[in-house]
C-alpha positions as CSV (number, residue, x, y, z in Angstrom):
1,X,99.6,90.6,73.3
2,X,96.6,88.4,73.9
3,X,97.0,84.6,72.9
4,X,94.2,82.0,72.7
5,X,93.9,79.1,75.4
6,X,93.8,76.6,72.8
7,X,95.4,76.8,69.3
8,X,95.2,74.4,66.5
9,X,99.0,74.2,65.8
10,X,101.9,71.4,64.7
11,X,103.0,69.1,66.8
12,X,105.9,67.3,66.4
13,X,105.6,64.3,68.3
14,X,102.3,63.8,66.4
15,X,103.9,65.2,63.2
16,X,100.7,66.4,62.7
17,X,98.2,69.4,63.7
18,X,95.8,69.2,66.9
19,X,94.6,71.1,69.5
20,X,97.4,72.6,72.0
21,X,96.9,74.3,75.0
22,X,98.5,77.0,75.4
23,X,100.6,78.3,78.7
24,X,102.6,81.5,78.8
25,X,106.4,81.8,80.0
26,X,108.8,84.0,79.6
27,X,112.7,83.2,79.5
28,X,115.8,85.0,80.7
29,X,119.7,84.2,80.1
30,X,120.1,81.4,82.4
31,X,123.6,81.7,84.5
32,X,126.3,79.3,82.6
33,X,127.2,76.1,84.0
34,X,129.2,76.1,87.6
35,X,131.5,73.1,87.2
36,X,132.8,74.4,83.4
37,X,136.2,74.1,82.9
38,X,136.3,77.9,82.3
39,X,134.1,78.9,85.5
40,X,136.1,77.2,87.5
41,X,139.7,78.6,86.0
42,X,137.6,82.1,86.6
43,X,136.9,81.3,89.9
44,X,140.6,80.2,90.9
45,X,141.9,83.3,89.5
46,X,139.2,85.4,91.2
47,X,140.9,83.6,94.7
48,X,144.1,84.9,94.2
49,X,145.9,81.5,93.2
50,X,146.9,83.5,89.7
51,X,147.6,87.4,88.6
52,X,145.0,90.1,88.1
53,X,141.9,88.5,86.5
54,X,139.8,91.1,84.5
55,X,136.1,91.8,85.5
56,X,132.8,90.8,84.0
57,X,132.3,93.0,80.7
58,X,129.4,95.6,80.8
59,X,127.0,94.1,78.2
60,X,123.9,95.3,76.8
61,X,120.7,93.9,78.1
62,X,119.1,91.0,76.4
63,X,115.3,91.5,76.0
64,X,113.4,89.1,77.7
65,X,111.4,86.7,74.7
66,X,107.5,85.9,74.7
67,X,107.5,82.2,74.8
68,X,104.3,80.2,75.1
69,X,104.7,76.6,76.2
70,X,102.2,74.4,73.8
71,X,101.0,70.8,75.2
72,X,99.4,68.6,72.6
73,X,95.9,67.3,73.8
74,X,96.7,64.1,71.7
75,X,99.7,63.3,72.8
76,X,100.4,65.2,75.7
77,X,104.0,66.0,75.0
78,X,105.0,70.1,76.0
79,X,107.0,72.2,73.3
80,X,107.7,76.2,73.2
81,X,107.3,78.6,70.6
82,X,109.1,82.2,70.4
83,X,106.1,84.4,69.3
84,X,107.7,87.9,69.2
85,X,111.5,89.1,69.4
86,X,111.8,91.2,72.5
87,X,109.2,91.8,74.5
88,X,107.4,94.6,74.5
89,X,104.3,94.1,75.6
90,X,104.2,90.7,78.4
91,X,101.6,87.6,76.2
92,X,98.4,87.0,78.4
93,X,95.7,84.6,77.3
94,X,92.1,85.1,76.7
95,X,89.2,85.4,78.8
């Protein structure tokens, strides 16, 4: 998927449309949060301070998302935008 450098798009800081520039990233499930309440009950039990603790549960794989990171030329502020599903094919911007 090729994606333009520059885009005339919305920004919401502005709450209008101007030129963006346009940055490519792509997000994964980010671990959770080590000092939850539940990670750390998890982690106790997984020490041996309580009974058997059951495993992680095989899950099916999350498709990485095409995500291009938009910066106002205005304003200057940064924002994402989703621009397909799943990834099939990884964004890249023009020549």
């Amino acid at each position: 998927m090729i994606v333009p450098k520059t885009m005339n798009t919305y920004c919401p800081t502005c709450a209008k449309h101007t030129q963006h520039k346009v940055k490519v990233t792509t997000s994964k499930i980010k671990p959770g949060r080590t000092l939850a309440w539940g990670t750390r009950r998890h982690a106790r039990k997984l020490a041996g301070i309580h009974g058997k603790v059951k495993g992680k549960a095989k899950v099916k794989k999350q498709g990485i998302r095409n995500r291009i990171m938009l910066e106002c030329l205005a304003c200057h502020k940064k924002h994402e935008r989703t621009i397909s599903g799943r990834m099939k094919k990884k964004a890249e911007l023009a020549k």
